[in-house]
DOKOL-848853 format. One line per field, with one value per residue (C-alpha): x, y, z; residue number from 0; chain. Coordinates in Angstrom, 3 decimals, padded with zeros to 6 digits. Layout:
REM residues N
X = X/...
Y = Y/...
Z = Z/...
resi = NUM/...
chain = A/...
This chain:
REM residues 534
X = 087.980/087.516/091.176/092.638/091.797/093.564/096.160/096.807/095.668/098.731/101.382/101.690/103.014/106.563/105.974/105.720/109.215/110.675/109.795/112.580/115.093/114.491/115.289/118.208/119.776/118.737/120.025/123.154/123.290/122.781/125.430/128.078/127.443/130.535/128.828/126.543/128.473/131.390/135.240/132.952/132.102/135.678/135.972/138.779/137.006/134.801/131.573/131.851/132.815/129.853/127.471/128.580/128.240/124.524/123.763/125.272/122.284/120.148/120.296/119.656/115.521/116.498/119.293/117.069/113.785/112.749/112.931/111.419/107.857/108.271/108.021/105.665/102.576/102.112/101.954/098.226/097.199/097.778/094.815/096.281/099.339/100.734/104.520/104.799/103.814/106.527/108.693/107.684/107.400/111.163/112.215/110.087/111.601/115.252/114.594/113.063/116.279/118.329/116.626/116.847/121.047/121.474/119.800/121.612/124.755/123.805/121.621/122.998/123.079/120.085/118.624/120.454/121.884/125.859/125.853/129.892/129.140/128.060/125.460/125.264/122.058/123.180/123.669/120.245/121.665/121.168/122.085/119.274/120.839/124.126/122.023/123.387/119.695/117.928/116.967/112.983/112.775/109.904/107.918/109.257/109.429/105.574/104.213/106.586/105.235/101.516/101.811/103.055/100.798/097.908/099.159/099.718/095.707/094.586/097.070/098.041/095.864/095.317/095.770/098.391/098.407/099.870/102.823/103.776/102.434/105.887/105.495/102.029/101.368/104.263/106.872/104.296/103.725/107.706/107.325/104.666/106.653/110.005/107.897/106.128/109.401/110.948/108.822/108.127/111.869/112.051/109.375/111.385/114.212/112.954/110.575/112.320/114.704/112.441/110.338/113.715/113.790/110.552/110.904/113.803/110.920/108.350/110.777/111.653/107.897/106.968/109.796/108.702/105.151/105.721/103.270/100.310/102.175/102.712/098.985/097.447/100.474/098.973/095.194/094.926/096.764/094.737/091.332/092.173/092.413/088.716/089.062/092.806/094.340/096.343/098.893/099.405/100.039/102.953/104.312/106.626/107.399/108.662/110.137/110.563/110.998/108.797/110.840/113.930/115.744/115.245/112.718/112.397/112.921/116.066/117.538/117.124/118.679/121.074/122.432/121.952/125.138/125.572/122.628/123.596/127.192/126.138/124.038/122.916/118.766/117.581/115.409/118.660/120.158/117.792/116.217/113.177/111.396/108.678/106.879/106.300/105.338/102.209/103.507/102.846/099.172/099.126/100.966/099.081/095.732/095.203/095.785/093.483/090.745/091.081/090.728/087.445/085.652/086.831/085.323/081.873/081.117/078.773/079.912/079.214/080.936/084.145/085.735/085.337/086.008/089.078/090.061/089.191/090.817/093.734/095.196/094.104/095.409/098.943/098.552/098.505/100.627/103.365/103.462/101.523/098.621/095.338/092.945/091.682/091.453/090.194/087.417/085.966/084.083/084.604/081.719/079.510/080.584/082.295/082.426/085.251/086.901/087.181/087.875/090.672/092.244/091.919/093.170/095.913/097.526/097.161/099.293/101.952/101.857/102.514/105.140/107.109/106.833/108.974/111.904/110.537/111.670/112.433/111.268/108.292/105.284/105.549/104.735/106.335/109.420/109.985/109.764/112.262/115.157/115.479/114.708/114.457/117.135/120.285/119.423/118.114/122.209/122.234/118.286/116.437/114.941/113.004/112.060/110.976/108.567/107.459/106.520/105.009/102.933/101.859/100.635/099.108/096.735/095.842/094.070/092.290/091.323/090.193/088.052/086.588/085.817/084.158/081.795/080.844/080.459/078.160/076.306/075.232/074.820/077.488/076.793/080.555/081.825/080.212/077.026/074.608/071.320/070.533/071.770/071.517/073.386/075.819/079.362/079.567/081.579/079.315/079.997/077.686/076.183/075.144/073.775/071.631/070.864/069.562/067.570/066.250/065.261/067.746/071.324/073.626/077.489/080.165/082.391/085.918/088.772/092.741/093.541/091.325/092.617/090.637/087.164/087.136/088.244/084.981/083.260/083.642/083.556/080.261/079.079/080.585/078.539/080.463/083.463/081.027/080.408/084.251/085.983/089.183/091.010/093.655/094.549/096.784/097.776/094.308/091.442/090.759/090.235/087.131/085.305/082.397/080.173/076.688/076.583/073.560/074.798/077.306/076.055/075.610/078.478/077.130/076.961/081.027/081.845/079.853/080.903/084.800/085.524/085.685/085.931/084.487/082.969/082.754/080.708/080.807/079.213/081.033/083.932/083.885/086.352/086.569/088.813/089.927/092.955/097.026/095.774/094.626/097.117/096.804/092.889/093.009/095.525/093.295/089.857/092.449/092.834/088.742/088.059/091.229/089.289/085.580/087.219/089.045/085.717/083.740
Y = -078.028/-075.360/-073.507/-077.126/-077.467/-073.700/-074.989/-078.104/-075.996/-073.150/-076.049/-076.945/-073.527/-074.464/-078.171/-076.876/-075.801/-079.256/-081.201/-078.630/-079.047/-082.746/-083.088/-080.802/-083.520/-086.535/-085.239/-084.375/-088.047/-089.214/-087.533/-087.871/-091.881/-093.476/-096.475/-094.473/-091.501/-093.309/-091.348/-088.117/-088.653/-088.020/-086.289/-084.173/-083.286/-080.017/-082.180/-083.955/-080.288/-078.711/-081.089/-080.568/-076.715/-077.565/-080.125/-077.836/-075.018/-077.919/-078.222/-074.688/-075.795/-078.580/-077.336/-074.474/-076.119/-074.585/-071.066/-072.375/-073.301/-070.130/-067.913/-070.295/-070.163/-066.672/-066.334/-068.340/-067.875/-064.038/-062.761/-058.928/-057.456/-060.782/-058.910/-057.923/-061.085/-063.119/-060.615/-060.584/-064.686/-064.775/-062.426/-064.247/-067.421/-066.323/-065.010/-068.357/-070.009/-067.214/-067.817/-071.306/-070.947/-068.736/-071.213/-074.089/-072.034/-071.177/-073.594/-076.564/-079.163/-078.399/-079.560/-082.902/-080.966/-079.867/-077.270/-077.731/-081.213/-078.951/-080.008/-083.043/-085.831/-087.567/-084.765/-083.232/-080.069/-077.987/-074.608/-072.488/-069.049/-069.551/-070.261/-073.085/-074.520/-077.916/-079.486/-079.082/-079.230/-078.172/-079.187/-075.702/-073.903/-074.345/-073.804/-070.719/-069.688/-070.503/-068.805/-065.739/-065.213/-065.967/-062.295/-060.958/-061.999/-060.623/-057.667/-055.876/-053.235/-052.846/-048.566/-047.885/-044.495/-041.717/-041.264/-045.152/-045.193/-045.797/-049.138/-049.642/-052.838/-055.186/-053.785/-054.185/-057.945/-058.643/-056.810/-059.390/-062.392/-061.347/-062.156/-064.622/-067.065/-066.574/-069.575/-071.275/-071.316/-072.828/-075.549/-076.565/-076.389/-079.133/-080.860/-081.623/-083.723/-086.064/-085.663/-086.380/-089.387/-090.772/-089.777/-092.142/-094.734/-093.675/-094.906/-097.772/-098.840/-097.865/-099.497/-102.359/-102.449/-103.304/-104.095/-102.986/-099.412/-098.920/-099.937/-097.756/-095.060/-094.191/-095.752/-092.428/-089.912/-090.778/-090.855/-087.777/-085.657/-084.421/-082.948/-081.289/-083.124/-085.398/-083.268/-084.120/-087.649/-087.237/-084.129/-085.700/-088.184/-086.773/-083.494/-085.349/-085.975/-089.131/-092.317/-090.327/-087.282/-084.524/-086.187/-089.214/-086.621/-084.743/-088.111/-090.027/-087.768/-086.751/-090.624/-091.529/-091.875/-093.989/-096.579/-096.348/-097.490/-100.358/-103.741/-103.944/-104.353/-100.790/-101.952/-103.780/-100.127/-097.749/-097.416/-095.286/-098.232/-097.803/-094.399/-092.033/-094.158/-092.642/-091.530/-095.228/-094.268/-091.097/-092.498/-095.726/-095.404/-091.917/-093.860/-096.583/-094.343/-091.748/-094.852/-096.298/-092.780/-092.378/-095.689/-095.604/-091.935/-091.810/-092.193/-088.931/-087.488/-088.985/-086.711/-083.875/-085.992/-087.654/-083.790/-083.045/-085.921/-085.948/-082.694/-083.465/-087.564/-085.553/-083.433/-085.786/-088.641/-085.776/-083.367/-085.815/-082.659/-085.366/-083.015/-082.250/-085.749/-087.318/-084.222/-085.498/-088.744/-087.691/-086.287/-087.595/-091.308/-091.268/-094.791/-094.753/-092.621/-095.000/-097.921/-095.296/-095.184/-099.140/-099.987/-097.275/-098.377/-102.291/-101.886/-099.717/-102.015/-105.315/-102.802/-102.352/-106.345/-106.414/-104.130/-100.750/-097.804/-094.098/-090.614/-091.454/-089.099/-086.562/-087.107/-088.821/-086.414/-086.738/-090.263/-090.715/-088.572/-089.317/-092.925/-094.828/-092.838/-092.747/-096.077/-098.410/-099.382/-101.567/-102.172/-102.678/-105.782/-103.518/-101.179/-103.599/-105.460/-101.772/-100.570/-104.144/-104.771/-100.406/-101.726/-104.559/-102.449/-099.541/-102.359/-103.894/-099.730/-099.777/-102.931/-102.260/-098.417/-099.610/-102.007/-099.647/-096.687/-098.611/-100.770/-097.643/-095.609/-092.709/-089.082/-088.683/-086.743/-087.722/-089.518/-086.594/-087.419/-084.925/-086.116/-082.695/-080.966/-078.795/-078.654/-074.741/-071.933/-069.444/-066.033/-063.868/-062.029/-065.121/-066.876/-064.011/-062.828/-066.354/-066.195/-062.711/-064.066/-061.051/-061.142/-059.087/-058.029/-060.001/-057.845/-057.464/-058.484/-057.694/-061.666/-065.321/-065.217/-062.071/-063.426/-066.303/-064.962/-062.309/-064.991/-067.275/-064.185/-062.887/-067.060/-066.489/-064.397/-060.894/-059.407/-058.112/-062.279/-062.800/-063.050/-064.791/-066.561/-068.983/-071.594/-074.583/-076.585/-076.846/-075.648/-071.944/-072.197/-069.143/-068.477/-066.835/-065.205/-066.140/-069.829/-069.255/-067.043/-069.452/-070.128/-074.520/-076.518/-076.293/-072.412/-072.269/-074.974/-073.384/-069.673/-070.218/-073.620/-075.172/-078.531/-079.175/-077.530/-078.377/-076.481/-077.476/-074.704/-071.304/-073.232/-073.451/-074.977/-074.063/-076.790/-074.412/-076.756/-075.356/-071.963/-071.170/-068.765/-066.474/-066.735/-065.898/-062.890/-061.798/-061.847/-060.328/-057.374/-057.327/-057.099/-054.339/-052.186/-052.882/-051.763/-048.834/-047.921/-048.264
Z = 021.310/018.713/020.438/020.139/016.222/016.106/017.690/015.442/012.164/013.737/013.954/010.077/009.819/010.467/009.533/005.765/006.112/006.206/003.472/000.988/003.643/003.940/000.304/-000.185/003.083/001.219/-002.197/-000.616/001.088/-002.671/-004.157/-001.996/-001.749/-003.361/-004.049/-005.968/-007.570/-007.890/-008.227/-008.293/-004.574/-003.413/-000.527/-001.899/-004.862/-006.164/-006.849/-002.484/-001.340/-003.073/-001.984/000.961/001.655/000.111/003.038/005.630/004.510/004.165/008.729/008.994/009.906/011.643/013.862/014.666/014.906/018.421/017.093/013.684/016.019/018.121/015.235/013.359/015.755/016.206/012.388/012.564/016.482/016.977/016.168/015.849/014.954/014.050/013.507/017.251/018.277/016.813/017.996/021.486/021.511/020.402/023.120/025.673/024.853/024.426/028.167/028.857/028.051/029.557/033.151/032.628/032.353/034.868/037.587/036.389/036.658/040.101/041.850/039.462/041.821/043.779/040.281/039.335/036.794/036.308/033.342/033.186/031.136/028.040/025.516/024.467/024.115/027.062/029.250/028.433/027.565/024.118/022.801/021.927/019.892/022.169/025.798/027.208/028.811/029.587/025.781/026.052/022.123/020.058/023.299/025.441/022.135/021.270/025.447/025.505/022.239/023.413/026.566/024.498/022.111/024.976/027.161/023.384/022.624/025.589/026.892/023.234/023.300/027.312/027.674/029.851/032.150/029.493/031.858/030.908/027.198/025.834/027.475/025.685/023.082/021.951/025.160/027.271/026.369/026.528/029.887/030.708/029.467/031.651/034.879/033.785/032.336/035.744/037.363/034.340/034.310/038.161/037.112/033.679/036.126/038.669/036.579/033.040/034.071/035.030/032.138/030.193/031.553/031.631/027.540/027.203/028.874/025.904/023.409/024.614/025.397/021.892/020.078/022.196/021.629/018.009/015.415/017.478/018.491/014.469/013.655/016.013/015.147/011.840/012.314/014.819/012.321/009.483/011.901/013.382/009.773/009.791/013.736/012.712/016.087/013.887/014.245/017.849/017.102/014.680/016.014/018.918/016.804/013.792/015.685/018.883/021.912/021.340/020.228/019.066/020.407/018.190/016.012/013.329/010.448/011.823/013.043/009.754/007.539/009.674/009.000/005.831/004.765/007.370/006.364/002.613/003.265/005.355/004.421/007.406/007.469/008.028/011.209/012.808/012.476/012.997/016.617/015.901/015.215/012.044/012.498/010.366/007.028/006.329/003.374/001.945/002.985/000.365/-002.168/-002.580/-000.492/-002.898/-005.843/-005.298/-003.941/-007.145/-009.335/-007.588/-007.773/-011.697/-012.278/-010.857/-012.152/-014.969/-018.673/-019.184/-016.603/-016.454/-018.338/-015.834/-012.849/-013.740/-014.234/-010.902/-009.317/-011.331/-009.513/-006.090/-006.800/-007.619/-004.725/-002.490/-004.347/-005.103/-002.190/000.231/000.895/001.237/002.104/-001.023/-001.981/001.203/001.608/-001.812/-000.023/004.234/004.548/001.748/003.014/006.590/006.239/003.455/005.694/008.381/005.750/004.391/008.199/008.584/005.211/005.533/009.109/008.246/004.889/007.470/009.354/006.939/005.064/008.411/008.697/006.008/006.986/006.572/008.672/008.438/007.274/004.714/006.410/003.052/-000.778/-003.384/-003.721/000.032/000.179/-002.801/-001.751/001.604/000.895/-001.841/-004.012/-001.393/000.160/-002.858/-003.612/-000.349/000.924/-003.168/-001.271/001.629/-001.264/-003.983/-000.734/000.011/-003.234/-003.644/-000.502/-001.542/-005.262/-003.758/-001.534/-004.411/-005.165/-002.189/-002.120/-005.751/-005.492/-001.718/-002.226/-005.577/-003.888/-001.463/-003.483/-005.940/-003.011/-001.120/-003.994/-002.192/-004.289/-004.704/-007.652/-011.004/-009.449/-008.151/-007.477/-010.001/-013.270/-015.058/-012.317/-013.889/-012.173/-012.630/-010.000/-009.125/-007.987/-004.899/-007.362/-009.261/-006.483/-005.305/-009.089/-009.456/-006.529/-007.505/-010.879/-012.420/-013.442/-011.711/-012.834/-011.233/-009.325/-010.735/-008.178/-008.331/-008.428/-008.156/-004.319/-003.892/-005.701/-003.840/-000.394/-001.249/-001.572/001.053/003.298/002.421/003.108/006.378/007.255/006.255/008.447/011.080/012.111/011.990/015.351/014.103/010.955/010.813/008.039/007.879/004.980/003.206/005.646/006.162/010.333/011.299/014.318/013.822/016.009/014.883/012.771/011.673/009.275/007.620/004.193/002.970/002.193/-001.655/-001.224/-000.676/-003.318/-006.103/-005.279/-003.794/-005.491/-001.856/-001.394/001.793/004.910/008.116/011.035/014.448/016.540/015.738/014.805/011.183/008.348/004.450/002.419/000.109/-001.196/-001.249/-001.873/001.257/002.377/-000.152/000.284/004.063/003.286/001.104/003.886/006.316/003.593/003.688/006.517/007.619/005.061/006.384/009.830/008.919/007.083/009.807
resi = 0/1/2/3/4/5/6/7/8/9/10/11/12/13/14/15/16/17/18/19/20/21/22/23/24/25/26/27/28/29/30/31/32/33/34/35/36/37/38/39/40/41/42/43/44/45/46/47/48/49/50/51/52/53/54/55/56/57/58/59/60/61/62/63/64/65/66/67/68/69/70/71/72/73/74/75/76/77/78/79/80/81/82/83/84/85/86/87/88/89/90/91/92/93/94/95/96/97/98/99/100/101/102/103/104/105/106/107/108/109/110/111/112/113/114/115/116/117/118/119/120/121/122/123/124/125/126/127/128/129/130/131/132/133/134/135/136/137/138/139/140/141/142/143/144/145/146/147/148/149/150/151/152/153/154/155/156/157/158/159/160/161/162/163/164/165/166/167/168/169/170/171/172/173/174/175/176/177/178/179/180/181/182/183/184/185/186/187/188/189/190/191/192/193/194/195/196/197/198/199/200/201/202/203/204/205/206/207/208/209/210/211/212/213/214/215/216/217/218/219/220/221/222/223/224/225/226/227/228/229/230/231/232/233/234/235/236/237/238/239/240/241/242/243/244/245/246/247/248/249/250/251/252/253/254/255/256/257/258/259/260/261/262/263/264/265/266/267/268/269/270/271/272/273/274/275/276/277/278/279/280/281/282/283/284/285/286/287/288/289/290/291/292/293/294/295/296/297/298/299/300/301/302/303/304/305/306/307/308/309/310/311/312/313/314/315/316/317/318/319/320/321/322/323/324/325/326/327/328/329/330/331/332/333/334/335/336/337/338/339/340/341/342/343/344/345/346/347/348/349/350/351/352/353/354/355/356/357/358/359/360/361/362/363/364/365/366/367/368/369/370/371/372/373/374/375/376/377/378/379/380/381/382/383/384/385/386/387/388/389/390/391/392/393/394/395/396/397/398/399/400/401/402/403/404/405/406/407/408/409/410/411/412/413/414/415/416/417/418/419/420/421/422/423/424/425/426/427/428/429/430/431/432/433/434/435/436/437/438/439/440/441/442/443/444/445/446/447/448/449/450/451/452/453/454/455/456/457/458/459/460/461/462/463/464/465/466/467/468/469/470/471/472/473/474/475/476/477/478/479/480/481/482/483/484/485/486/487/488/489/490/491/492/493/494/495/496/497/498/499/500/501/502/503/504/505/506/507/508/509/510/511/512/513/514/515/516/517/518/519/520/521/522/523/524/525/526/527/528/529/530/531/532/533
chain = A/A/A/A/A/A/A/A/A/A/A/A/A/A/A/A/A/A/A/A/A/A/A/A/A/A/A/A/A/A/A/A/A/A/A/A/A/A/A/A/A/A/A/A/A/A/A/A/A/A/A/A/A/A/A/A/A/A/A/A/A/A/A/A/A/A/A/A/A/A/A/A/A/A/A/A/A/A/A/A/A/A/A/A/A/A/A/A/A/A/A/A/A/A/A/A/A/A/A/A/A/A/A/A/A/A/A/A/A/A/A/A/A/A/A/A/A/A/A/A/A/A/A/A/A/A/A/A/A/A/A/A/A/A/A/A/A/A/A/A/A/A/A/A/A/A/A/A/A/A/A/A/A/A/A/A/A/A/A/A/A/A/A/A/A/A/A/A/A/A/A/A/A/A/A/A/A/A/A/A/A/A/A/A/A/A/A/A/A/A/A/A/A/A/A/A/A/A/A/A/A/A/A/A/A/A/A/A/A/A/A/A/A/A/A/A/A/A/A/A/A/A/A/A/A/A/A/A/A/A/A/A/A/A/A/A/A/A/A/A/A/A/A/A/A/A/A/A/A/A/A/A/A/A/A/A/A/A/A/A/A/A/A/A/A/A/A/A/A/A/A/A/A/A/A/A/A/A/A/A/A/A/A/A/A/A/A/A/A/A/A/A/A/A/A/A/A/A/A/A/A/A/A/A/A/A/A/A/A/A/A/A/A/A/A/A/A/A/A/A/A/A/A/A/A/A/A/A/A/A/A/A/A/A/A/A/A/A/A/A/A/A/A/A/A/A/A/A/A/A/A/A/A/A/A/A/A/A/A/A/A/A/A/A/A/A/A/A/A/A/A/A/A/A/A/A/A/A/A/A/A/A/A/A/A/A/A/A/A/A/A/A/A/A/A/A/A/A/A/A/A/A/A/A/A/A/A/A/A/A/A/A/A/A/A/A/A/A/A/A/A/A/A/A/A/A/A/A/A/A/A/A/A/A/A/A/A/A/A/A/A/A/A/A/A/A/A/A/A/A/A/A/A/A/A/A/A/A/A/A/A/A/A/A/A/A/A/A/A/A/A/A/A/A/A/A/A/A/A/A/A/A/A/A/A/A/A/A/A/A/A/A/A/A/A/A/A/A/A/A/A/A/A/A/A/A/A/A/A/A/A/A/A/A/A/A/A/A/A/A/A/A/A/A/A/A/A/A/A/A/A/A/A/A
């Protein structure tokens, strides 16, 4: 479990990359909209033809989302050498692709496959970097990747005989990989087709499933947040293969232009049914939550709350990053957690009732320009119900999270037990100065990234108890080797200004917030200089 949560933590990675690129499409959609822009969207005109060398760039993550995951992973999984890694997962999975070609090209047939039809969706064929191979999408990008970094882990530093030691850490790992594609390549060979086809099944079983495949859609990627294995819910969907080849994201702005210039309902024209709307979920759930902790904090604290919850409400209303919202009350009140996740997939749910569909899964920004901004000309009505039904359940969050809160008397921000209790960020030295009854001098850091990483380091136990670190979005990812010498969950939010903790066995989790991979470049630097001083 603990390699799974790695492995979902690893995947936002390249997932961060496609929020920017989602706008730059959707502003591009916008702009060249006649119906919109007027005369100034003229295809023959400067203001069209610079729009459209901007959406062109805008594909580059999109048309080259395979490679995007393949270099993504090792960048959180490797746990050495992270450079040679990427390289050698590249190379493995350009030789992947290359094996895959040549036995369609020879033993074509014998497959069910003719690689003389070319690449196209209904052939099952894709160009990877120029290969002409069977279109495994970000599925074959992230086991080739995984199987990579795995030899890479555990090979990298194997001594070779002195006679062979030019072959000796990253060569040998490509050296590795070259045998090791060669059957993978045979089973992808034989077996993908028919997983190609049982994929076009998926979609239409969860297009027909409707209300109760979008309720239990989002109900599981909001549920899942705590564990990190959300990301294996929305992953096929919004990269694909699930629903849509290709993925919602890549698929939806790849026709807007299409859906603005028509008034036909969205749903009627878009056949990825009504995934990938969590957004709705940040945007309005986050509001309505925010709102109820504000109002039952104390008088006297309000003021410093509303502070607090003001930057992680925008976070997560703006850039739709929850974490540091939703680790405020998950672990303080698990049951507001699960109301969150009910609450959240039923207002999905009703929202998709009323016509809507498409890319919403990010932030307010997301949701606008590849939405609401290039599409409001011919669907205002779906929008309007949307933004509606979303307003309508801030409050049924406000009021329900209120009652609770006050009616089990939850210790969220701004009602501590201890009414005196200071909200104050501690340093080590503080802590144990306090302890000691003296008062020790701070130690002076290079940057914020470094006095926190110091700290949450030395409540980790030190470098000697690290055996790995990863991040993703907002959670610093650590296995440790002894748990028992992981400081409290008070310890790290006093001395790193962490919001959360979570500890299950050696696997152990630091919400640190959007910062979190400069903090974790910064314990890498520790702990590189605690080993090359040792």
């Amino acid at each position: 479990m603990n390699a799974v949560r790695r492995f979902g933590g690893a995947m936002i990675v390249p997932v961060l990359l496609f929020p920017f690129f989602g706008i730059v499409v959707g502003l591009a959609a916008l702009f060249k909209n006649e119906q919109i822009m007027g005369g100034l969207a003229d295809p023959d005109g400067l203001w069209y033809q610079i729009w459209t060398f901007m959406e062109n760039t805008g594909w580059t993550v999109f048309d080259h989302m395979e490679l995007i995951f393949v270099i993504g992973l090792p960048i959180s999984l490797a746990k050495k050498a992270v450079g040679r890694a990427t390289l050698a997962a590249i190379v493995a999975y350009l030789m992947y692709n290359t094996f895959i070609n040549s036995i369609l090209d020879i033993w074509g047939p014998a497959f069910g496959v003719d690689i003389s039809e070319g690449a196209d969706e209904s052939t099952g064929l894709t160009e990877i970097a120029g290969i002409l191979t069977l279109d495994t999408n970000i599925m074959g990008a992230i086991v080739i990747s995984s199987i990579t970094i795995w030899l890479h882990n555990r090979y990298y530093d194997k001594k070779l005989p002195d006679s062979l030691g030019i072959f000796q850490g990253g060569p040998f790992i490509v050296m590795l990989s070259f045998f090791v594609m060669i059957p993978l390549a045979f089973l992808t060979a034989w077996v993908w087709p028919t997983v190609q086809n049982g994929i076009a099944s998926l979609q239409g079983f969860m297009v027909s499933s409707g209300y109760v495949g979008v309720w239990l859609f989002h109900f599981l990627e909001r549920i899942l947040i705590p564990t990190g294995l959300h990301h294996f819910i929305y992953t096929p969907f919004q990269f694909g293969p699930a629903v849509v080849d290709g993925g919602i994201t890549a698929n939806w702005v790849s026709r807007l232009g299409e859906l603005a210039a028509s008034d036909t309902p969205l749903r009627e024209q878009w056949e990825g049914g009504a995934f990938l709307l969590q957004g709705n979920i940040k945007i309005f759930g986050s509001l309505g939550i925010a709102m109820a902790i504000y109002s039952t904090a104390r008088p006297e604290k309000k003021k410093q709350v509303g502070s607090l919850l003001l930057a992680a409400t925008l976070t997560a209303v703006v850039a739709g990053i929850t974490e540091p919202l939703e680790f405020t009350f998950l672990f303080i009140a698990p049951m507001l957690f699960l109301l969150h996740a009910l609450l959240g997939a039923t207002m999905v749910t009703l929202q998709s009732a009323f016509g809507v569909v498409g890319n919403q899964a990010g932030g307010l920004i997301e949701m606008a320009t590849t939405n609401w901004i290039p599409l409001m000309g011919n669907h205002w009505e779906v929008y309007i119900a949307q933004i509606t039904i979303g307003l309508i359940f801030t409050g049924i969050y406000f009021y329900l999270f209120r009652w609770l809160i006050v009616k089990f008397d939850y210790a969220l921000p701004g009602r501590e037990k201890d009414e005196n209790q200071e909200t104050k960020l501690y340093t080590k030295a503080d802590y144990r100065a306090e302890k000691e009854g003296s008062k020790t001098e701070p130690a002076a850091y290079a940057s914020d990234y470094d006095r926190r990483a110091a700290a949450f380091l030395e409540g980790l136990g030190g470098s000697e108890n690290i055996s790995d670190v990863t991040n993703c979005a907002t959670r610093l990812r650590v296995t440790v080797k002894d748990p028992e010498q992981v400081e409290n969950q008070e310890y790290f939010k006093n001395n790193g200004e962490a919001h959360g903790l979570v500890k299950n066995g050696q696997s152990v989790q630091v919400i640190v917030g959007l910062s979190v991979p400069q903090v974790r470049d910064s314990i890498e630097g520790f702990i590189d200089e605690t080993n090359k001083s040792n």
